[in-house]
DOPAZA-639727 format. One record per residue (C-alpha): residue in three letters; x, y, z. Coordinates in steps of 0.5 Angstrom, whole numbers, plus 500, padded with zeros to 3 digits. Example, Ala and Ser with C-alpha at 12.3 -4.5 7.8 and 13.67 -1.06 7.14 Angstrom:
residues 2
ALA525491516;SER527498514;
This chain:
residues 468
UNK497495552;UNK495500549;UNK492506552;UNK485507556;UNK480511552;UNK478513545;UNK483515539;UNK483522542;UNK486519550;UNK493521549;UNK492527546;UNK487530552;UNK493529557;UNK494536561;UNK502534561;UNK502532554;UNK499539552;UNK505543558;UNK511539555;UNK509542547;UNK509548550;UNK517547552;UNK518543546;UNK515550541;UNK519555546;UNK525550545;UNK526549536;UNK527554532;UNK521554528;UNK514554531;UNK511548526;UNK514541524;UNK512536519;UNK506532520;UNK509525521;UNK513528527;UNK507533530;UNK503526529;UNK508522533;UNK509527538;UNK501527540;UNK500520541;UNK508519544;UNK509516551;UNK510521555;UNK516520558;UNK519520551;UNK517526551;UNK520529556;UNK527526553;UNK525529547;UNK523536550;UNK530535554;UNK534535548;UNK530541544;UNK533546550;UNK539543549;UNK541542542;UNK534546539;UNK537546532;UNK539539532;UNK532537534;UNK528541529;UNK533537523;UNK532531526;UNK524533526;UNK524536518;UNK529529516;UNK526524519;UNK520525514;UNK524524508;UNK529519511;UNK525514516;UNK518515511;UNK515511516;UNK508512513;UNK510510507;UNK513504510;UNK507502514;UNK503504508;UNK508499503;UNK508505500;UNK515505500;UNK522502498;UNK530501499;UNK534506496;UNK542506494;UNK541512497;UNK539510503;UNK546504504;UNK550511504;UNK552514511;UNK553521507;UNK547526508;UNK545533508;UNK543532515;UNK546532521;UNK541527525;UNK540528532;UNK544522535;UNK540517540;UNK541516547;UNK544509548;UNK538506549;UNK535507542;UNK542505539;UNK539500532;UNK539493534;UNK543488532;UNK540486525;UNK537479525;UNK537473520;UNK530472517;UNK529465517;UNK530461511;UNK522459511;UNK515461512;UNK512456511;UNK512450507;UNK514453500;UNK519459504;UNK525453503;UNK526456494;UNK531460493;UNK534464488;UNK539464482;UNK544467488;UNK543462493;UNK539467497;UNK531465500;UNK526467496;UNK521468502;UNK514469500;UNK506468503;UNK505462507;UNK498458504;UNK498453511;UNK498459516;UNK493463512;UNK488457512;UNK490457519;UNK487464520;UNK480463515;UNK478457519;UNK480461526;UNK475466523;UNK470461520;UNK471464512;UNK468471515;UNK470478516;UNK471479523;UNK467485523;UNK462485517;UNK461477519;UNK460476511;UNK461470508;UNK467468502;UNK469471499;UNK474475504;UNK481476504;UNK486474510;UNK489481512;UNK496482513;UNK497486521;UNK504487519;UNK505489513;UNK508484509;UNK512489504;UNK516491511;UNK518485513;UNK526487512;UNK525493515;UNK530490521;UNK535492517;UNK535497512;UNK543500512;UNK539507514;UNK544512518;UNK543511525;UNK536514528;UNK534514522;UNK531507521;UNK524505522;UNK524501529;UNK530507531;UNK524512529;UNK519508533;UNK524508540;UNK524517538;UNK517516540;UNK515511544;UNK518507550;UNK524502549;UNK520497552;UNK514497548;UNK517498542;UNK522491543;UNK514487544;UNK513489538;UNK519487534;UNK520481538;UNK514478536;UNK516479529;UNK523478528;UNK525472527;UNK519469527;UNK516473520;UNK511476517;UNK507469516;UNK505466522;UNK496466523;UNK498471529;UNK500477524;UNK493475520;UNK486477520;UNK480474516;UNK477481513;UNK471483507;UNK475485499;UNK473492501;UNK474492509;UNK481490508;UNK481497503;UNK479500508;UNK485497513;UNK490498508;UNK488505507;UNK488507514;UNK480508514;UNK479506520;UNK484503527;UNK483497531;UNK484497538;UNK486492543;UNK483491549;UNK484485554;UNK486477552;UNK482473557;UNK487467561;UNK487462557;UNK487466550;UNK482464547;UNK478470547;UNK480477544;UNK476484544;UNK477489540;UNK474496539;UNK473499533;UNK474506530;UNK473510524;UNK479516523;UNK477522519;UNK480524513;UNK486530513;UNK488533508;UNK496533507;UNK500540509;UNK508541508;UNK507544516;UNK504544522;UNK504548528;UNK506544534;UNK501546539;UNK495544534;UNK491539538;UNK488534533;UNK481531531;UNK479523533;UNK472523534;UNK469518537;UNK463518535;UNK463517527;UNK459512523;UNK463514517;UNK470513514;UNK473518510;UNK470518502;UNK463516505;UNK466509508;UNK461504511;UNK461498513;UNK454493516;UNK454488520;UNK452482515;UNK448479520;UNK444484524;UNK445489518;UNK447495523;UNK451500521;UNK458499524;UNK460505528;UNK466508533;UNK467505539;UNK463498537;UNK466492541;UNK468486537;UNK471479539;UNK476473537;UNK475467538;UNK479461538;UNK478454539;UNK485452539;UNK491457542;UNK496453540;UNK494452532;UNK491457531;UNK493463535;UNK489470536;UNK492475533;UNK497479536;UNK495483542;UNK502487541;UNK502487533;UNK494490534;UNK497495539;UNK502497534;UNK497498528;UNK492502534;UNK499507533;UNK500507527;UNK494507523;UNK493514527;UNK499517526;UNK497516518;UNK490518518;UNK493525523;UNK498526518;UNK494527513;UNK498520508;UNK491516508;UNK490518501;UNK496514498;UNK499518492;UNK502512487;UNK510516486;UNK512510483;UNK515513477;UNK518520481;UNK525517482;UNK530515478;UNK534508480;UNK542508481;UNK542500480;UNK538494478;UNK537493485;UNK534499486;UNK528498480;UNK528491482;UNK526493489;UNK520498487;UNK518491482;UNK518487489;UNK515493492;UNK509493488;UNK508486487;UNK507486495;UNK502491494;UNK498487488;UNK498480493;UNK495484498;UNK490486493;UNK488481488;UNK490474492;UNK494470487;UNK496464487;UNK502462491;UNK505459485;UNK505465481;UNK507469487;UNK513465488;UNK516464480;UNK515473480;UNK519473486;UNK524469484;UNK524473477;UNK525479479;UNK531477483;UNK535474478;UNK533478473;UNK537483468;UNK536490466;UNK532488461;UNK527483464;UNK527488469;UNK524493464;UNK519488461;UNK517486468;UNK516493469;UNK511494464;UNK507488465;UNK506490472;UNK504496470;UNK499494465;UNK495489470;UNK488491472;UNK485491480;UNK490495483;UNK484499486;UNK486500493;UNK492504490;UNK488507485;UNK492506477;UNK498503476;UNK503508475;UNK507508469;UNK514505469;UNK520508465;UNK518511460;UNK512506458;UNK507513458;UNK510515452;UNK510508449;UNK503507451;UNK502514447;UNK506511441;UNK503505440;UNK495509441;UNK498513435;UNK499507431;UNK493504433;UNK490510431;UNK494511425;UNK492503422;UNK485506423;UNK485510419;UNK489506413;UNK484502414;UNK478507413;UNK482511407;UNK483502404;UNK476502405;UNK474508402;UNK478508396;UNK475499395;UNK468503396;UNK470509390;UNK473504386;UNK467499386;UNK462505385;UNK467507379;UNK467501377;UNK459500377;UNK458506374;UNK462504368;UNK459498367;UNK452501368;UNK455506362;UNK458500358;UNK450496358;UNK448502357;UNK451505351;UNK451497348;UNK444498348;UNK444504346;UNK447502339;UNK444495338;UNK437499339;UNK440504333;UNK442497329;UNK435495329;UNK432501327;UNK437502321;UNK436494319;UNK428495320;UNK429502315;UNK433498310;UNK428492309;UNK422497307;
C-alpha cells in the first residue's frame, strides 16, 4: 500500500532528511541528476539506508551509477513511452562502471510473454513471432465497469480506456541492459524488494491487456494522465473487492535542470486546484472544480469479470508519476529523430514505439492496429522508411505535440514546398503570359476593325467625289 499522507508524505520524514545528509557527505559531488534525486526523495527508507551504506563505501562508484542510470535505465522515458530499445543498449560494453547490485537486486529471471491478450493476440508475424496488440473484449470490460464515463470527470462518451501500465512497456521484462540497469532493477535501487515484485507479478506473465491495467478517462483527462499532470493514490479495497477509493492530486510544473543538489527538499503541494499549463478538470455532474486531496470511488459489480483496478498497479503510478513531475520530465520532448539507428531493428522499434503512443492518443481501431504491427515487424528498410514518413505525416498526436520528422524527411518536405511554390509560380507566369497575349491580341484586332474602317471610310469619300 502506498504511504499515508499527501504527495509530500515521504519527504517530510526527519530519517529521511538525516540519511541525505550522510549520502552528500559521502559521493563526491554535492548535486546528482534529477531522476535520482526524485527517486532518492520518495525511496523506502531502508533502501536508503543500503544506498547510504554503499556511498561510504565506494562514494565513486555510487555517484556514476546515480549520473548513468539517467542515460542507460531512462526509466521517465520509459514510463512516459517516450522511449526505445537500442542495439546499444544489448551490448554488455559501457563507458561506466555500474554500482553492482546486492544479490537480492540480481535482474529476474526473464518471463515469456504470452502468445495472446485477448482474442486477437494469437496473429503472428512472417517470423513466427506474436504480434501482441490491445485487447478490444477487455477494454469493453473496463467501459462497462466504469458505465461509459470518466472516473473522475463522470463525463459521458466519448472517453478513452486508459492504460495504468503503459502498453509501450510491456517488454520491459527483459530488455538486454547491463545488469542493475534495467528498468525493474532500477526500480529495487530504490524501492523494497518485496513491493517492487507485486508490481511486477501482477504484470508478468499476465500483460498489459487485462481490465485491471485499464481506467475509463475523458480525451483530455487521459492527456493529463499521460503527461503526468496529476497522480492517483490508492487508498483501501474493501473485503469483497468491489469497491476502491483513491485521492487525487494535481503535481505542479518543474522546469527540467541537468543537476540538483541533494539536499534540495521538493515541492508537492497539497492544496492545488490546477495543473501545470493552467490545467483543470469539472466534475460534469456537480460542476465543482476537482482539486487535491479530492477522494474518488470505483465500483464494481462483478470482481471476477470485470475486475477494479489494480491497488499495486495504482500504487506504482502514485511513485512514478511523482517522480516524472519532481523531475522536471512532464513536458515530453519528442527526440524522435535525434539518433541515429545501428540496424533495421532499431528503426523498427522507434516505428513501434510511436505507433504505441498514436494508439493510445487516437483509439484506431484494432484491425488497423494489428496489420501496422504486423508490418512494421517484417518489413525492409525500405518500407520501413516510407512507414516512417507515413506516421510522420498523421494528424492528432497532441499529447506529444508534432510528430517529429523521420530520416531526412525535413528536407523532403522542404523540397517538395519548393516544388510546390515553384508550380505556383508557372502557373502565375502561364497565366500572365495567356492574359498578355489575349490583351495583345485584342489590341490588334481592334487596330485591324479600326484601320479596315478606316480605309472603307476614305473609299467612299473618294467614290462620292468622283460621282460629282
Amino acid at each position: 500500500m502506498a504511504s499515508t499522507g499527501g504527495p509530500e508524505a515521504e519527504i517530510h520524514d526527519p530519517r529521511r532528511k538525516e540519511l541525505l545528509q550522510a549520502l552528500k557527505d559521502a559521493l563526491p559531488d554535492n548535486t546528482i541528476r534529477p531522476t535520482a534525486w526524485a527517486c532518492l526523495w520518495l525511496s523506502d527508507i531502508d533502501r536508503l539506508v543500503n544506498l547510504v551504506g554503499q556511498a561510504q563505501t565506494a562514494p565513486t562508484a555510487t555517484a556514476t551509477y546515480f549520473e548513468s542510470m539517467e542515460i542507460m535505465s531512462r526509466i521517465v522515458p520509459t514510463w512516459t513511452q517516450r522511449t526505445r530499445t537500442s542495439s546499444a543498449a544489448s551490448t554488455s560494453q559501457s563507458p561506466y562502471s555500474p554500482l553492482q547490485p546486492s544479490p537480492s537486486l540480481q535482474p529476474s529471471p526473464p518471463l515469456q510473454l504470452p502468445p495472446t491478450q485477448g482474442s486477437r493476440g494469437k496473429k503472428r508475424n512472417d517470423n513466427g513471432q506474436p504480434v501482441v496488440t490491445r485487447s478490444k473484449p477487455q477494454r469493453d470490460l473496463c467501459y462497462q465497469r466504469d458505465q461509459k464515463k470518466c472516473i473522475l470527470t463522470k463525463g459521458g462518451e466519448p472517453n478513452d480506456v486508459a492504460h495504468i501500465y503503459p502498453f509501450s512497456v510491456r517488454c520491459e521484462n527483459s530488455t538486454g541492459k547491463p545488469a542493475g540497469y534495467s528498468f525493474w532493477d532500477t526500480l529495487r535501487m530504490f524501492w523494497s524488494k518485496e513491493r517492487v515484485d507485486a508490481w511486477h507479478n501482477t504484470i508478468f506473465p499476465c500483460g498489459t491487456e487485462v481490465c485491471s491495467n485499464f481506467i475509463c478517462l475523458a480525451p483530455h483527462t487521459h492527456a493529463y494522465w499521460g503527461r503526468a499532470y496529476f497522480a492517483l493514490k490508492p487508498i483501501k479495497l474493501s473485503d469483497d473487492e468491489r469497491r476502491l477509493d483513491v485521492q487525487f492530486f494535481w503535481l505542479p510544473p518543474r522546469f527540467h535542470v541537468p543537476r540538483v543538489d541533494i539536499l534540495q527538499v521538493p515541492s508537492l503541494p497539497e492544496d492545488l486546484d490546477q495543473g501545470p499549463n493552467f490545467a483543470r478538470l469539472f466534475h460534469h455532474e456537480t460542476c465543482e472544480i476537482i482539486s487535491s486531496g479530492c477522494e474518488i470511488s470505483l465500483e464494481t459489480d462483478d470482481p471476477e469479470t470485470r475486475p477494479l483496478p489494480d491497488i499495486r498497479l495504482l500504487e506504482m503510478q502514485w511513485f512514478l508519476h511523482r517522480v516524472v513531475a519532481m523531475s522536471g520530465a512532464a513536458e515530453p520532448q519528442d527526440d524522435f529523430d535525434d539518433v541515429s539507428y545501428d540496424s533495421d531493428n532499431d528503426f523498427a522499434m522507434a516505428l513501434q514505439d510511436r505507433l504505441d503512443m498514436l494508439m493510445e492518443d487516437v483509439g484506431w481501431g484494432m484491425d488497423m492496429e494489428e496489420e501496422l504491427a504486423m508490418r512494421v515487424e517484417s518489413s525492409s528498410s525500405l518500407e520501413l522508411y516510407r512507414m516512417g514518413r507515413f506516421l510522420a505525416q498523421l494528424p492528432g498526436d497532441q499529447r506529444f505535440g508534432p510528430v517529429a520528422t523521420l530520416r531526412g524527411g525535413g528536407d523532403d518536405h522542404e523540397r517538395e514546398e519548393g516544388q510546390e511554390g515553384d508550380e505556383d509560380r508557372e502557373g502565375e507566369e502561364d497565366r500572365e503570359g495567356e492574359e498578355g497575349q489575349e490583351g495583345e491580341e485584342d489590341r490588334e484586332g481592334e487596330e485591324g476593325q479600326e484601320g479596315e474602317e478606316d480605309r472603307e471610310g476614305e473609299e467612299d469619300r473618294e467614290g462620292e467625289e468622283d460621282r460629282e
